[in-house]
C-alpha positions as CSV (number, residue, x, y, z in Angstrom):
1,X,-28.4,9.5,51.4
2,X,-31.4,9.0,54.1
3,X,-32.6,6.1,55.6
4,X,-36.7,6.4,55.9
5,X,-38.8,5.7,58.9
6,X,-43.1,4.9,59.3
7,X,-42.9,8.4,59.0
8,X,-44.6,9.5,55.6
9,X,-42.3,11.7,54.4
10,X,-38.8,12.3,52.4
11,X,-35.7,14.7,52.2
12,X,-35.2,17.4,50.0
13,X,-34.6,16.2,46.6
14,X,-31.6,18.7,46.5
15,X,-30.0,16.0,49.1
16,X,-30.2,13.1,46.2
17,X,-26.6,11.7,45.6
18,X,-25.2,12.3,42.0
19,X,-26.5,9.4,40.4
20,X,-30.4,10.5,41.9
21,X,-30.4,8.1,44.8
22,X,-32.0,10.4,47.5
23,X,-33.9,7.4,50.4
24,X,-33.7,4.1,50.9
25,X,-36.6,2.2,53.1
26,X,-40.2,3.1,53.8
27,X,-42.8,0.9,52.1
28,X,-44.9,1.0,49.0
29,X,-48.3,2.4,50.6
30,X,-50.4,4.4,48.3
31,X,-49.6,7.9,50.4
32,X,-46.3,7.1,50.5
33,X,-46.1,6.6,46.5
34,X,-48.1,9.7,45.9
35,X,-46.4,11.6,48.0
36,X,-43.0,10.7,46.3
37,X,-45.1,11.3,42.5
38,X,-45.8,14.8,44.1
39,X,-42.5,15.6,44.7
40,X,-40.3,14.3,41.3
41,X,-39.0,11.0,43.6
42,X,-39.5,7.4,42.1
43,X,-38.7,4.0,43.6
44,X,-36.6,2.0,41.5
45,X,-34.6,-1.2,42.8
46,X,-34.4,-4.6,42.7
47,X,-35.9,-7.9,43.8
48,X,-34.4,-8.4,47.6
49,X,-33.0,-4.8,48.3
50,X,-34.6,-2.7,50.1
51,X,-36.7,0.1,48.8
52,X,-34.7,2.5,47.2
53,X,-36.2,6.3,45.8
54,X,-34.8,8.6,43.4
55,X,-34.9,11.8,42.3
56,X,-32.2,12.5,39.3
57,X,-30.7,16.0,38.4
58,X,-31.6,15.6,35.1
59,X,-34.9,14.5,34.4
60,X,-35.9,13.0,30.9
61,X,-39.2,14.1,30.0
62,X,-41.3,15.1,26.6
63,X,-43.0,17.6,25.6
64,X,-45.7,16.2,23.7
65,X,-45.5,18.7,20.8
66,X,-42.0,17.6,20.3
67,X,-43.3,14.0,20.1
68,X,-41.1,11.7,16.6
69,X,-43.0,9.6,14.8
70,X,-41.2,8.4,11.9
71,X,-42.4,7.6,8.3
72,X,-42.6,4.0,9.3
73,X,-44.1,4.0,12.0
74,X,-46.8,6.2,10.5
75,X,-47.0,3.4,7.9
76,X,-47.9,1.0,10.8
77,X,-50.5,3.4,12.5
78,X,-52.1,4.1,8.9
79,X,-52.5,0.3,8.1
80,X,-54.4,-0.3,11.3
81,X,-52.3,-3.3,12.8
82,X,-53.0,-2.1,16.0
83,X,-55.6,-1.9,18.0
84,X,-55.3,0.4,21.2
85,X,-57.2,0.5,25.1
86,X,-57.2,2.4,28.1
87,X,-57.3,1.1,31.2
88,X,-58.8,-2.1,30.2
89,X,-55.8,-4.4,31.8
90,X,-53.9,-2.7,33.7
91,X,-52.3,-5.9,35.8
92,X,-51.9,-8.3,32.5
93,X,-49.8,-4.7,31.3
94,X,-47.4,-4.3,35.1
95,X,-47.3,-8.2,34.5
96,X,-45.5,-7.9,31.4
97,X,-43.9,-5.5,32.0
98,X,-42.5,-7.3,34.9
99,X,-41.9,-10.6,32.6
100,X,-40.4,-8.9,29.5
101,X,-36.0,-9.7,28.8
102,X,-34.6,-6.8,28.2
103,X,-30.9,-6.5,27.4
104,X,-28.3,-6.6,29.5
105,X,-30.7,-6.4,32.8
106,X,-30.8,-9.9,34.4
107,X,-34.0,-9.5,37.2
108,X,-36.6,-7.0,37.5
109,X,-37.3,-3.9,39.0
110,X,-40.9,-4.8,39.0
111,X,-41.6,-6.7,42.2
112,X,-44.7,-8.3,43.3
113,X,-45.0,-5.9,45.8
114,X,-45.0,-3.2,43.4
115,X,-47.7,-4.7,41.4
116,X,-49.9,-4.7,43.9
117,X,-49.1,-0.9,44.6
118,X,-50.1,0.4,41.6
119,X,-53.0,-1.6,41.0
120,X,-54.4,0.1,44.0
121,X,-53.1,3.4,42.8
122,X,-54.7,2.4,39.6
123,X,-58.2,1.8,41.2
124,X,-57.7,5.1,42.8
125,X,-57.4,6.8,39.2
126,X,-54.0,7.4,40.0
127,X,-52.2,5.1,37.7
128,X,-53.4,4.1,34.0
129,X,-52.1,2.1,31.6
130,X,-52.0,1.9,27.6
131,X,-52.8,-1.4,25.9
132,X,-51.9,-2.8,22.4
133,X,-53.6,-5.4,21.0
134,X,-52.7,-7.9,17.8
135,X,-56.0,-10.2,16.6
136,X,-57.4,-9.9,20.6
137,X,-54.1,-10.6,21.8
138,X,-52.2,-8.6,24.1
139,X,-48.7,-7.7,22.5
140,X,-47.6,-4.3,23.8
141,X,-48.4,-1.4,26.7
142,X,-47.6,0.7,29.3
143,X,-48.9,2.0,32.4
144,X,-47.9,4.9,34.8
145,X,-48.8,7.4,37.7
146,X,-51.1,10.7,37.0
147,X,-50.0,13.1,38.4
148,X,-51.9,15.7,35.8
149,X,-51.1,17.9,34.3
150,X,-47.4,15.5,34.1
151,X,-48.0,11.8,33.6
152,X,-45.2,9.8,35.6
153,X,-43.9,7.2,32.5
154,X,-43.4,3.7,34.5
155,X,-42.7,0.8,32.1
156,X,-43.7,-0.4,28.8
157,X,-43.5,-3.6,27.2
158,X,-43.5,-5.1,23.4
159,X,-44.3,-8.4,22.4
160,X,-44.2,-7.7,18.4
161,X,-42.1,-5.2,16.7
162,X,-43.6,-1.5,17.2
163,X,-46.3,-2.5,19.7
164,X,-44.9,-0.3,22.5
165,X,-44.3,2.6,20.2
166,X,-47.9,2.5,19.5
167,X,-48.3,2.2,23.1
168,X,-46.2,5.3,23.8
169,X,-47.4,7.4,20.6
170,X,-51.3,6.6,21.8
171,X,-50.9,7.8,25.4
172,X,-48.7,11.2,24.1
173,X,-52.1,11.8,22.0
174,X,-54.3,11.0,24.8
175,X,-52.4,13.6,26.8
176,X,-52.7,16.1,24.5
177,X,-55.9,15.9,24.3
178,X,-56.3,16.1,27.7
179,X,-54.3,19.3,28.3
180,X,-51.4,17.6,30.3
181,X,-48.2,19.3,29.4
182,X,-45.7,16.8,30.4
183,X,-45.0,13.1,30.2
184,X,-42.0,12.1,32.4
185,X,-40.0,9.3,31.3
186,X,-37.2,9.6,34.3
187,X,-33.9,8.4,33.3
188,X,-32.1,8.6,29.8
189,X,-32.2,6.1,27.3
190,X,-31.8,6.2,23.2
191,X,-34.8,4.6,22.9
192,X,-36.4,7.3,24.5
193,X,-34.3,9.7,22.9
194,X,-35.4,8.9,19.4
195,X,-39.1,9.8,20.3
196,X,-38.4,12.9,21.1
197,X,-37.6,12.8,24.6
198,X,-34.6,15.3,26.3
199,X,-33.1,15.6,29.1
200,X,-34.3,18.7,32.0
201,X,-33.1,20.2,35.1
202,X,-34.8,18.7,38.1
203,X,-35.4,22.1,39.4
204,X,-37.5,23.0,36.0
205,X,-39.3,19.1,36.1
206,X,-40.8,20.0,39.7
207,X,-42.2,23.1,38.2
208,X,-44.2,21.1,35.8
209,X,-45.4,19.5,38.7
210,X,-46.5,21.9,40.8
């Protein structure tokens, strides 16, 4: 594992421990996180550690033809619940997705620090987000780095029941659409596995990539 300087760079992603912990330090500057995006590394850590950046051997990604949609949640999209943006609040989204409980996780990963980061990255037309509204109320999104043709995944939230699977299943047809080929979601989860998602070596990820 390396400890990173001022200097705006990182190790080989080959270096990365088992679990995908490849740097710790550095700072959230916009070259810095593009850089990272550039090169399959993520931060991920908590409020009060230091900086930590990852890069796992097995990356879980879609590709967007293999995308699940189930009977009821096609129900749901065909009775018009929802209604979906782009790019239309992308700090209210990182804020909730900052807020949300989730299960069994007791702080965030989402610090302020980071909000401001991507918000910049998103002024820059580097980062967008998806948002899911309910009678003008925000109730679901997500928002993430482009890094076309492969959208980095970051977060979502959900406020109502399927109101971040419309999130995710809006932004996998906005990709298509779009000719990306790849939407990175990082790390393993069922969730994630019941849309569709699997599980690729990092080697074939960065490939996408570049």
């Amino acid at each position: 594992m390396h400890f990173l300087t001022e200097e705006l760079s990182f190790p080989n992603t080959n270096e990365s421990s088992p679990d995908g912990l490849l740097a710790i330090g550095g700072d959230l500057s916009t070259e810095r996180l593009l850089l990272a995006y550039e090169n399959g590394i993520f931060p991920w850590f908590e409020d009060g550690d230091p900086i930590m950046w990852w890069s796992p051997r097995e990356r879980m990604v879609l590709f967007l033809e293999e995308l699940i949609v189930s009977h009821s949640m096609r129900n749901v999209i065909n009775k018009d619940v929802f209604q979906v943006t782009f790019n239309k609040a992308f700090r209210e989204v990182i804020q909730h997705c900052q807020s949300v409980k989730r299960e069994g996780q007791y702080g965030t990963w989402i610090t302020d620090e980071m909000i401001e980061s991507y918000c910049k990255l998103n002024k820059l037309g580097k980062a967008m987000s998806v948002e899911v509204w309910q009678n003008n109320t925000l109730v679901g999104g997500l928002y993430g780095v482009d890094m076309f043709p492969v959208f980095c995944g970051e977060s979502m939230f959900s406020k109502v029941s399927n109101a971040s699977k419309m999130a995710f299943i809006s932004l996998v047809n906005y990709l298509k659409s779009n000719q990306y080929n790849l939407l990175d979601c990082q790390i393993y989860n069922d969730h994630l596995d019941s849309l569709g998602c699997r599980e690729i070596p990092r080697e074939d990820f960065l490939s996408y990539l570049r």
